[in-house]
N, C-alpha and C positions, 0 to 999 in steps of 0.2 A: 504494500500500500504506500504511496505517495507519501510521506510526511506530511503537507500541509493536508491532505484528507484523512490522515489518519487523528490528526489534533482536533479537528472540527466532527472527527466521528464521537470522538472520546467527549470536548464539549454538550454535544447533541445529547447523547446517550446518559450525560449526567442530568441534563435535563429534568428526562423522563424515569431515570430509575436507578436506584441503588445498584453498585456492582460489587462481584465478587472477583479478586484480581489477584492470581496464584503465581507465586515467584518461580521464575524458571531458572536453568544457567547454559541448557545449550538449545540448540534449535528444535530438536527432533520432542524437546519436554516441552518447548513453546505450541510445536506443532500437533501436539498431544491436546493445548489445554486448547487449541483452536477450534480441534478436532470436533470436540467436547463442546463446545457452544459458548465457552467463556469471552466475554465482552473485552476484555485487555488483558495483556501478561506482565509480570514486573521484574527486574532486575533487580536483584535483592543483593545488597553491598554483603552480606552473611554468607550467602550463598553463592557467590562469586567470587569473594575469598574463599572460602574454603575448597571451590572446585581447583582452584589454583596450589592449595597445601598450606594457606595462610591465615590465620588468624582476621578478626575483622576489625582491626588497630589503624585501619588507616594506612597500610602495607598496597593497596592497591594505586596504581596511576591513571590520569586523567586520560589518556591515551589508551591505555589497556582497556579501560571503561568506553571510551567513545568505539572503539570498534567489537568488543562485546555487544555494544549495543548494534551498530551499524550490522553485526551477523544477524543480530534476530528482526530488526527492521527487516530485511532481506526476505527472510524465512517464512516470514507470517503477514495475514492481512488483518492485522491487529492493532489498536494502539498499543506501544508498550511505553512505560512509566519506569523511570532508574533510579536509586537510590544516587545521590549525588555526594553523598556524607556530609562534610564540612565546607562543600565546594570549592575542593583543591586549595584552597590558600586564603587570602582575603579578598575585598569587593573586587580590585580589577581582575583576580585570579576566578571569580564566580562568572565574571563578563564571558569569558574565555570559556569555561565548564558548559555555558548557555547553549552559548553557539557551537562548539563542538557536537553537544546533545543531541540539539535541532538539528543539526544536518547532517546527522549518524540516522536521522529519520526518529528520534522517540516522539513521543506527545506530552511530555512532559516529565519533569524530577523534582523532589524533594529535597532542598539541603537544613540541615541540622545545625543546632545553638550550641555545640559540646564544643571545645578546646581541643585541639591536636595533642597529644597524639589521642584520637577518637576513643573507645569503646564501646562494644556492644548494649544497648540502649537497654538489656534488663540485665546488665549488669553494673555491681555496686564500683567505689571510684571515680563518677564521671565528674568533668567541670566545665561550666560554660563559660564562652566568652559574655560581655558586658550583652544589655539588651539593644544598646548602638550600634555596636559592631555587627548584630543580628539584621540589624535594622538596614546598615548600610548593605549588607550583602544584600538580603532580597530588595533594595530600591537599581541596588547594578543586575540583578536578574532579571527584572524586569524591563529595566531597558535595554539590555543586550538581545531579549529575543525578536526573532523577527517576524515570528507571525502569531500575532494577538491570543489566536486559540491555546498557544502553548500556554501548557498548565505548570504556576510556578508553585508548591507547594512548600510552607514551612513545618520544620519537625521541629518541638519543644521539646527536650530533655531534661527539663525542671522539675516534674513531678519527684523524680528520687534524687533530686537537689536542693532544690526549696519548697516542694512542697507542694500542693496541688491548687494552693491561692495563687503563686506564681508564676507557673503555668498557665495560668488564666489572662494572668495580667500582662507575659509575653504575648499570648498568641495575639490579643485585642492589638498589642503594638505592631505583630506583624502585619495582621491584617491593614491596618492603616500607613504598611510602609507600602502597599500593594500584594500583598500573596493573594494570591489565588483560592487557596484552602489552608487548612491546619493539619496537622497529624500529632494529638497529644501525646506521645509515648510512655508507654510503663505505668498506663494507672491500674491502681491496684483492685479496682473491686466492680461490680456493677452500677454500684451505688457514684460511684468517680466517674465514669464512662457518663452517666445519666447526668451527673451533678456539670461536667464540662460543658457536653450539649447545650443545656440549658443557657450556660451561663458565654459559650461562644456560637452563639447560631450561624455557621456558617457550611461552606464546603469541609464535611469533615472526614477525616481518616482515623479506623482503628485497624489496629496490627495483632493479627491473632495469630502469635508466633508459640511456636511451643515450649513447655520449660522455661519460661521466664515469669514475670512476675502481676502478669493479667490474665485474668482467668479465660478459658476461652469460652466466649460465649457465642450461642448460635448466631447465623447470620440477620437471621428477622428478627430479632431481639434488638441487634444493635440499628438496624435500621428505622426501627418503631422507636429507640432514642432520637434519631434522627442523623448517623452515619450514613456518609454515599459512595465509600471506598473502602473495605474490608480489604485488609492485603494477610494472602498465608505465604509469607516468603521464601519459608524453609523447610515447609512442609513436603514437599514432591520430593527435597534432595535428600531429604532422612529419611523416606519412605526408599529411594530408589538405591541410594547407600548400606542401609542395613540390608535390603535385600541382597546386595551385591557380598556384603560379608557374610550373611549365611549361606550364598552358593557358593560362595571361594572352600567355607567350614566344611560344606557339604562336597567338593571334588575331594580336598584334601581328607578324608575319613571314608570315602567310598571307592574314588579312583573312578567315577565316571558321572556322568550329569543327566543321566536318561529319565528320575523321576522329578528330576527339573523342568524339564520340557516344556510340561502343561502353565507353567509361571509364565513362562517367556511370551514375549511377541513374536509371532510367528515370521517366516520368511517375507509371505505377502503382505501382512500386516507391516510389517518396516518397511519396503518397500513402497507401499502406499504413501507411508507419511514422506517417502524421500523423492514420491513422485518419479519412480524408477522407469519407470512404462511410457512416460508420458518424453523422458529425457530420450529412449530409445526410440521411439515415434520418430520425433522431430528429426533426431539422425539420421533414421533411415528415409525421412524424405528431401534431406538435405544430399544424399550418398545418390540417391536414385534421381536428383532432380538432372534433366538435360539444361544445359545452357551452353552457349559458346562464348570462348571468350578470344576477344580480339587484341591483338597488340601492335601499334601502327607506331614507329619509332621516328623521333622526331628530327634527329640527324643519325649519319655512321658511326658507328662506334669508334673510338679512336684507339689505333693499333697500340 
């Protein structure tokens, strides 16, 4: 999908209805949630560290990030949504993160109030920078992008900082620097989740990540708060993870993989999603087309 139609899809669609928006990390799990009828897929700074072997401290580049993303723009007719962390640096370094995003083809990203070196947002340690410094990045996101629909979203990490009045009282400041949405992070209860809504009506995001420190609650529960972005970041690559460590347990204790089988995606079924058929097609009418071609030179060649 086009980047500027994929921002005005995602726009649209918020519109009219709550989504639920599953963190991928390669194509073929985007091409899975496509499959599947899901409205957007998200790049989840957790899950793309870790497919890499790294921790999510902030260890990832703006570069490595902008074509992660540019692979699954590619892959899918989706809007996709990136975690943007801290946005690489300060305000002119967020200018920079925007525009790379944007024309990597996403629909939009989130950048975060936490202090470099990052951490994991349901984990204890974190520090933010001042609510200015917050401020001034999403006022350079906002003007570095280039097409209006891009969605600029701010993450608040205050709740297990200062508190969930705090939280409140940043997100109010982002929104008045221009964000586009919120994403309260790490509240802890249903009763917090209901108490933010209330208290920031806006475009909002909750993160129903596993093992951390929000409970997970269903998805029409949160949207009768009034959330319009439920994101499960890390869900598919734990699920696809542990599977993969119990079949690694299961060759090494057996010496073959044959009551594996039935787990697996099938030959066709993968193929399907990599559009195998459709690349062999084209081939063969590319190999079988007649054409002539002509070459009419425009002086002698010179000895």
């Amino acid at each position: 999908m086009a980047a500027k139609n994929a921002t005005r899809k995602l726009r649209e669609t918020l519109k009219h209805q709550a989504i639920q928006v599953p963190g991928v990390w390669d194509a073929v799990s985007a091409r899975l949630a496509e499959r599947l009828g899901f409205a957007a897929v998200y790049i989840s700074g957790a899950a793309f560290s870790a497919s890499l072997g790294l921790p999510d401290v902030g260890l990832v580049t703006l570069t490595e990030l902008a074509e992660k993303t540019r692979q699954l723009c590619l892959a899918v007719n989706l809007p996709v949504l990136v975690d943007a962390d801290t946005g690489f640096g300060e305000a002119v370094n967020v200018e920079r993160t925007v525009r790379l995003l944007e024309q990597a083809g996403a629909a939009g990203l989130h950048l975060e109030d936490q202090e470099l070196p990052k951490r994991c947002g349901h984990l204890s340690g974190k520090r933010l920078v001042p609510v200015a410094v917050m401020v001034q990045k999403i006022r350079a996101a906002v003007a570095a992008r280039r097409n209006g629909d891009f969605l600029i979203l701010a993450r608040t990490d205050a709740r297990g900082v200062e508190g969930l009045d705090s939280a409140i009282q940043r997100a109010r400041a982002y929104l008045q620097a221009g964000a586009d949405g919120i994403f309260p992070e790490a509240l802890e209860s249903l009763e917090e989740f209901a108490t933010f809504a209330r208290a920031v009506p806006a475009l909002l995001v909750a993160n129903m990540t596993e093992f951390g420190k929000s409970p997970l609650l269903d998805f029409a529960t949160l949207v009768g708060l009034g959330y319009r972005i439920v994101l499960y970041p890390v869900t598919l690559a734990r699920l696809a993870w542990k599977a993969a460590e119990e079949g690694l347990r299961y060759l090494q204790q057996h010496g073959q993989q044959r009551e594996l089988v039935p787990k697996m995606l099938t030959r066709q079924e993968l193929y399907d999603l990599l559009g195998y058929h459709d690349y062999e097609e084209r081939d063969r009418q590319y190999f079988t087309a007649s054409f002539t071609a002509t070459f009419t030179p425009t002086q002698e060649p010179s000895e």
